[in-house]
C-alpha positions as CSV (number, residue, x, y, z in Angstrom):
1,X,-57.7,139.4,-147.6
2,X,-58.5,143.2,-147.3
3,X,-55.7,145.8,-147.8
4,X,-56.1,146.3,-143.7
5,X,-55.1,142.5,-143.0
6,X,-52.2,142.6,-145.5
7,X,-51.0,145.6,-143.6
8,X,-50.8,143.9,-140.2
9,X,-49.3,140.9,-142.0
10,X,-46.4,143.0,-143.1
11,X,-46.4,144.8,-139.6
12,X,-46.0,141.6,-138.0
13,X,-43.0,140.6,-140.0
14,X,-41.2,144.0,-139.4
15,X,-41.9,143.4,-135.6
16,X,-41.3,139.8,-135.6
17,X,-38.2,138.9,-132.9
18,X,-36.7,136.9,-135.4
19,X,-36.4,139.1,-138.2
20,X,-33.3,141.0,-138.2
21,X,-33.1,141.8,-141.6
22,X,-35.4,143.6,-144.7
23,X,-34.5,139.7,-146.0
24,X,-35.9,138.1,-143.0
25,X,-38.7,140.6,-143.1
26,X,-40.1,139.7,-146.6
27,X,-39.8,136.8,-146.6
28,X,-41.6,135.9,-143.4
29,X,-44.3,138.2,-145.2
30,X,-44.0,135.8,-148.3
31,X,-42.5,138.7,-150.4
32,X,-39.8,139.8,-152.2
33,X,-38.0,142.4,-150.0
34,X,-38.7,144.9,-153.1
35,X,-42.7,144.5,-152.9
36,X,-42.4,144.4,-149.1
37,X,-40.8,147.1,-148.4
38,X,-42.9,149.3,-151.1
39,X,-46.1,148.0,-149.8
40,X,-45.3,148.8,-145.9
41,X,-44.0,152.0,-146.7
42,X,-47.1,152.8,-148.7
43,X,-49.0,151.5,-146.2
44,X,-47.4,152.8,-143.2
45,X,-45.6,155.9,-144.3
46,X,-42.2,154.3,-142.7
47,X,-39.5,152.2,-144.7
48,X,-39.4,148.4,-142.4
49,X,-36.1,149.0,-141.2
50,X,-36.4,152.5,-140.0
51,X,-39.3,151.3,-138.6
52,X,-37.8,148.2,-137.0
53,X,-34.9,150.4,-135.3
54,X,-37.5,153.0,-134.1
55,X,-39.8,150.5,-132.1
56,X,-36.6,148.4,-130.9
57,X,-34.9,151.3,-129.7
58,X,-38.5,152.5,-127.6
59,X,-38.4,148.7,-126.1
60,X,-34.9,149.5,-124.8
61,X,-35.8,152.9,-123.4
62,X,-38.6,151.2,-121.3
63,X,-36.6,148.1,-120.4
64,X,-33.4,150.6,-119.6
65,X,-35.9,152.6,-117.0
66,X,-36.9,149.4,-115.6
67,X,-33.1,148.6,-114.8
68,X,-32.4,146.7,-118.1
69,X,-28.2,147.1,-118.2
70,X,-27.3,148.7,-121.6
71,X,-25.4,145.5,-123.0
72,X,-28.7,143.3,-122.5
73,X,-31.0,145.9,-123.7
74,X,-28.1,146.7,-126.9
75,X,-28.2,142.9,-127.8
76,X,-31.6,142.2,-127.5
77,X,-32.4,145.0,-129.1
78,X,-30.4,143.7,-132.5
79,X,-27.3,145.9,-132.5
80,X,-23.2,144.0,-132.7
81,X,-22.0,146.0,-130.3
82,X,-22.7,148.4,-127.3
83,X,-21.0,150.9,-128.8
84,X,-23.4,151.1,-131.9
85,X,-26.4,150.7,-130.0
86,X,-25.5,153.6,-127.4
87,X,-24.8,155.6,-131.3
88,X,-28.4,155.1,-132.0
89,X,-29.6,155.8,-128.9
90,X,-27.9,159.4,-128.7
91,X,-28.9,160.4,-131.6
92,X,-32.8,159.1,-131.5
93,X,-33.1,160.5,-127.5
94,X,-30.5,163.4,-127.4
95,X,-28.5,161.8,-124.4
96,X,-26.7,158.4,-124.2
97,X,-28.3,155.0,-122.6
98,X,-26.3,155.2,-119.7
99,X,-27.4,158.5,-118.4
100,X,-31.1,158.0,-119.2
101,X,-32.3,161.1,-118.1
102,X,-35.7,161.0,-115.0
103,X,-37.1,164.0,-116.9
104,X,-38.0,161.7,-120.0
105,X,-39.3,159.0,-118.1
106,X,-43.0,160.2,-118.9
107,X,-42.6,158.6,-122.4
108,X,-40.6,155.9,-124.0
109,X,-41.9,156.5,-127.4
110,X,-40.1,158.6,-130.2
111,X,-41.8,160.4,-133.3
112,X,-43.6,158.1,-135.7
113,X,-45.8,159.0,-138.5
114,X,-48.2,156.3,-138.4
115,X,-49.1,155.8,-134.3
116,X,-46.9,152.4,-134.1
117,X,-45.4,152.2,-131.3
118,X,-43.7,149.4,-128.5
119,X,-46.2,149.3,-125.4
120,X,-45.3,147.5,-122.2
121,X,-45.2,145.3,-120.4
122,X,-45.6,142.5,-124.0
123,X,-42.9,142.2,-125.9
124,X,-44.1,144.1,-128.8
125,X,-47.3,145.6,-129.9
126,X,-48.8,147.2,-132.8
127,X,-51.0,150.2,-131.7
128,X,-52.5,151.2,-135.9
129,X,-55.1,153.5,-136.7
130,X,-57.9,151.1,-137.2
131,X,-57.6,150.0,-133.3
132,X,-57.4,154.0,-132.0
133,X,-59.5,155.2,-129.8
134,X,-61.5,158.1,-130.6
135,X,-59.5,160.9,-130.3
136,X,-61.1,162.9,-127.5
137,X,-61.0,159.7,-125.1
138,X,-57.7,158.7,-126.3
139,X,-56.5,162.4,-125.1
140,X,-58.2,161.4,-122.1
141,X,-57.1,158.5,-120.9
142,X,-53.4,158.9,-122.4
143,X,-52.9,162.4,-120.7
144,X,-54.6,160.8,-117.1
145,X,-51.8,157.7,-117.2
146,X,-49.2,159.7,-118.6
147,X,-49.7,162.5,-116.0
148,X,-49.9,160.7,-113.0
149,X,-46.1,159.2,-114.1
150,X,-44.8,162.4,-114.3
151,X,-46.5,163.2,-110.7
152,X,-45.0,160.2,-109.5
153,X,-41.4,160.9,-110.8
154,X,-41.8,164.3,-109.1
155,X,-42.5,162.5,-106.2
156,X,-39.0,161.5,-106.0
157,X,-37.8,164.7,-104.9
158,X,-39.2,164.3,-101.3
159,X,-37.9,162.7,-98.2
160,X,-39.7,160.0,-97.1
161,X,-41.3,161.9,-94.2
162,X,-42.1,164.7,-96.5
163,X,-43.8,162.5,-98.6
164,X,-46.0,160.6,-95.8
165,X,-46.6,163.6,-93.8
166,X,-50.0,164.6,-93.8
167,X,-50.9,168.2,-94.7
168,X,-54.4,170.4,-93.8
169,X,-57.0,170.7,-96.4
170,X,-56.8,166.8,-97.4
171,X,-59.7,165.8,-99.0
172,X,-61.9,162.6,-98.6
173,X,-62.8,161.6,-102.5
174,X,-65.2,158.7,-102.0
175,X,-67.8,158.7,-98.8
176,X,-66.4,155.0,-98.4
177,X,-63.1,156.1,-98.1
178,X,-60.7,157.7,-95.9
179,X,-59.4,161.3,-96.0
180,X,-56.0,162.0,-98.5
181,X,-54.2,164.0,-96.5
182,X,-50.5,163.1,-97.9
183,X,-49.1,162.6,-101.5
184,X,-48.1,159.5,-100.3
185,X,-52.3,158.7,-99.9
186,X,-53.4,160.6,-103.0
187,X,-50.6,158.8,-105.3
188,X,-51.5,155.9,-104.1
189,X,-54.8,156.0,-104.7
190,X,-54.5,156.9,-108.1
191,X,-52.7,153.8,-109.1
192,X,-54.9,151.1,-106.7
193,X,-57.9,151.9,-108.3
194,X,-56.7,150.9,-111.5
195,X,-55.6,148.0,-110.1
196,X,-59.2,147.2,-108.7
197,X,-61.2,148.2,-111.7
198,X,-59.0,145.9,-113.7
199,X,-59.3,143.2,-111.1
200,X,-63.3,143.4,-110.9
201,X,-63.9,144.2,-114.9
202,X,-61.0,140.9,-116.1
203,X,-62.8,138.9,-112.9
204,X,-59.4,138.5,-111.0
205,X,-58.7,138.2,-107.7
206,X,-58.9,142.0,-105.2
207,X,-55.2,143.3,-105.3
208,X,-53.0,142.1,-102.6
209,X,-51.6,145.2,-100.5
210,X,-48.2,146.1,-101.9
211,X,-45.4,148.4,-101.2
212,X,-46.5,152.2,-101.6
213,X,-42.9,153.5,-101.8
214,X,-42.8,155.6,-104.4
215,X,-40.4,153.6,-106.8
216,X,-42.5,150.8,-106.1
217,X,-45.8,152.9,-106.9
218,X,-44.0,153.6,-110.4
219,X,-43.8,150.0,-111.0
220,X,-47.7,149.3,-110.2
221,X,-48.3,152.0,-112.6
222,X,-46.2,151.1,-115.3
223,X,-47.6,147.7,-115.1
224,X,-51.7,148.6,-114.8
225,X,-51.2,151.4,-117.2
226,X,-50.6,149.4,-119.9
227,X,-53.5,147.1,-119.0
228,X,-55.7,150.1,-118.2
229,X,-55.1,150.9,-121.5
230,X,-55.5,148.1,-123.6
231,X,-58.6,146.9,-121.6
232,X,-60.1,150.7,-122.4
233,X,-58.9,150.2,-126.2
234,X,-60.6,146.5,-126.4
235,X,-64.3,147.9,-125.1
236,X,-63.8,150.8,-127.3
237,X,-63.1,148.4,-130.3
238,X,-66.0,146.2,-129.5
239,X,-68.0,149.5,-129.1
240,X,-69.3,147.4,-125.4
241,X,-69.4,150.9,-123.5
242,X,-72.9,149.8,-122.5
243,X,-72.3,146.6,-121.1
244,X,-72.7,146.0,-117.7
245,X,-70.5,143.5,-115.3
246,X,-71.5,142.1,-112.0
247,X,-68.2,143.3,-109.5
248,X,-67.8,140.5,-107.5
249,X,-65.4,142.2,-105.5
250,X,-67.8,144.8,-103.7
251,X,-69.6,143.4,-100.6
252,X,-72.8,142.2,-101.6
253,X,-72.0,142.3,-105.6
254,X,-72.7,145.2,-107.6
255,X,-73.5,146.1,-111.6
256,X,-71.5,148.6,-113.1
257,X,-72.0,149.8,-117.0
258,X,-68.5,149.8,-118.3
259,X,-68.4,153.4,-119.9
260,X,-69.4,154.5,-116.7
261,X,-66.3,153.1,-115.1
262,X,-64.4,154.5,-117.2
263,X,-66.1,158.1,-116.7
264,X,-65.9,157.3,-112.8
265,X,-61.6,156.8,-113.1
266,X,-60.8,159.9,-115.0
267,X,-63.6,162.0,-113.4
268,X,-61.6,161.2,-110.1
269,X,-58.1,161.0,-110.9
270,X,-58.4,164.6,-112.5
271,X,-59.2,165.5,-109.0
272,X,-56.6,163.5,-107.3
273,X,-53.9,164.6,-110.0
274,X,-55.0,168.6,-109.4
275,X,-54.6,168.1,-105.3
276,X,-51.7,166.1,-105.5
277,X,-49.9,169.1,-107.3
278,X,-51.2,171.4,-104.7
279,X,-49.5,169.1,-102.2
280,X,-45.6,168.8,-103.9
281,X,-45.6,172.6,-104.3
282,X,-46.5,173.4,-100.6
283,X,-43.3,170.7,-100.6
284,X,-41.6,173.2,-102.4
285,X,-41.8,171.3,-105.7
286,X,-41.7,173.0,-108.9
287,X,-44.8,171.6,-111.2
288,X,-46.9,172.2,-113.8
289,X,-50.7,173.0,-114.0
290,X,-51.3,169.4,-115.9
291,X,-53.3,171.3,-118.1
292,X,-53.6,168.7,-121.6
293,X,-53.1,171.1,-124.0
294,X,-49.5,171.6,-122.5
295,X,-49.1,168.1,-122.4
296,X,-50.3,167.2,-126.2
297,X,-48.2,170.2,-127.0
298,X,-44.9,168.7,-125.6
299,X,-46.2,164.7,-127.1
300,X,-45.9,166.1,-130.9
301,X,-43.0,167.8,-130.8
302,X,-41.1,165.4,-128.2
């Protein structure tokens, strides 16, 4: 077994739902908690139980924005009471559970020194620095999925005429498709084609027409985000950015190289992102330039 293997051994124990304890941890790792925890803080630069409550307490941020009450989320997440979990919570994400604040909604995760964090929607999952992206794609596609939440939680702000109503200088992306003339279309947009490009490169089914609402546009995203980005982190591992699929979905059928749908999605949601922030300030909302140096500058030192 290489050093690499023996690491995500002892990263599975930590993460394991069963193990509660550093006991419970070594010894599903076949260790003595001593040697465990040596070998995983060696190896990942994190003692297993700060680890552990770190990763736990990102599961109940996400589950808490999805609508998760806090005494579900506090016991599932391993603590006695609600009262020490809501403790931890303060003093990991500077506000208590309860009030969990919209402004943080763009990330779950907190600090970590070794990129391990809890990614929806599985239950938990082990993002380590052998299975990273290289770094200027994983900028890419990380500041494209985390952007186009925060333009969705701005979205929030508007009435729901304001946010349907259709403004001049909308701008028709694709030939094939129709002119986005409201934030409504443009947000939209940006999270059905992730649902479609995940549909025709996994060989499901087209994506049934769902609410567009914008609550309900932040649950699409959350859920084809995480897809989006493990199906992106799965060709980059197999290095497979050449290979082609057949899109059964397109009318007749079509061959697409897979690094060029990925080039195609972030090409055009940069433009839909820029134009949809045009849009919410002639709303009168206050946003950023989504400019990723700003954005990689607030992700370290969040």
């Amino acid at each position: 077994m290489t050093a690499r293997d023996r690491l995500r051994e002892l990263l599975d124990a930590v993460l394991d739902e069963e193990h509660r304890s550093l006991d419970d941890m070594a010894q599903g790792a076949f260790s003595s908690p001593y040697h465990f925890a040596r070998q995983l803080s060696a190896g990942a630069g994190e003692p297993p139980v700060a680890m552990r409550r770190r990763v736990m307490l990102e599961r109940a941020a996400w589950q808490l924005r999805r609508g998760s009450s806090v005494t579900d989320v506090a016991f599932g997440a391993g603590y006695d009471s609600v009262e020490g979990f809501s403790r931890a919570f303060a003093k990991a994400y500077g506000h208590p559970p309860s009030q969990l604040a919209e402004q943080d909604a763009g990330s779950h995760w907190l600090p970590a020194p070794n990129g391990i964090h809890f990614h929806p929607p599985m239950s938990l999952w082990v993002h380590t620095g052998e299975q990273t992206m290289t770094q200027p794609l994983d900028l890419l596609v990380h500041h494209d999925l985390d952007d186009t939440r925060d333009l969705l939680v701005l979205a929030k702000q508007l009435s729901d005429d304001a946010y349907r109503r259709e403004l001049p200088g909308g701008s028709r992306v694709h030939s094939w498709e129709g002119e986005e003339a409201s934030v409504a279309a443009v947000l939209t947009s940006l999270v059905f084609t992730k649902e479609v490009w995940l549909a025709a490169v996994l060989g499901e089914e087209f994506p049934a027409a769902r609410s567009d609402d914008v609550g309900s546009l932040l649950d699409r995203h959350d859920d084809a985000a995480a897809r989006w980005l493990e199906m992106v982190r799965d060709i980059e591992r197999r290095r497979a950015w050449d290979d082609r699929i057949v899109d059964a979905l397109c009318e007749p059928p079509e061959s697409f190289v897979l690094g060029s749908i990925v080039a195609h999605v972030l090409t055009y949601d940069a433009h839909r992102r820029l134009g949809v922030r045009a849009m919410l300030r002639e709303h009168g909302v206050e946003v950023d330039e989504g400019d990723p140096i700003n954005w990689l500058r607030r992700t370290e030192t969040a």
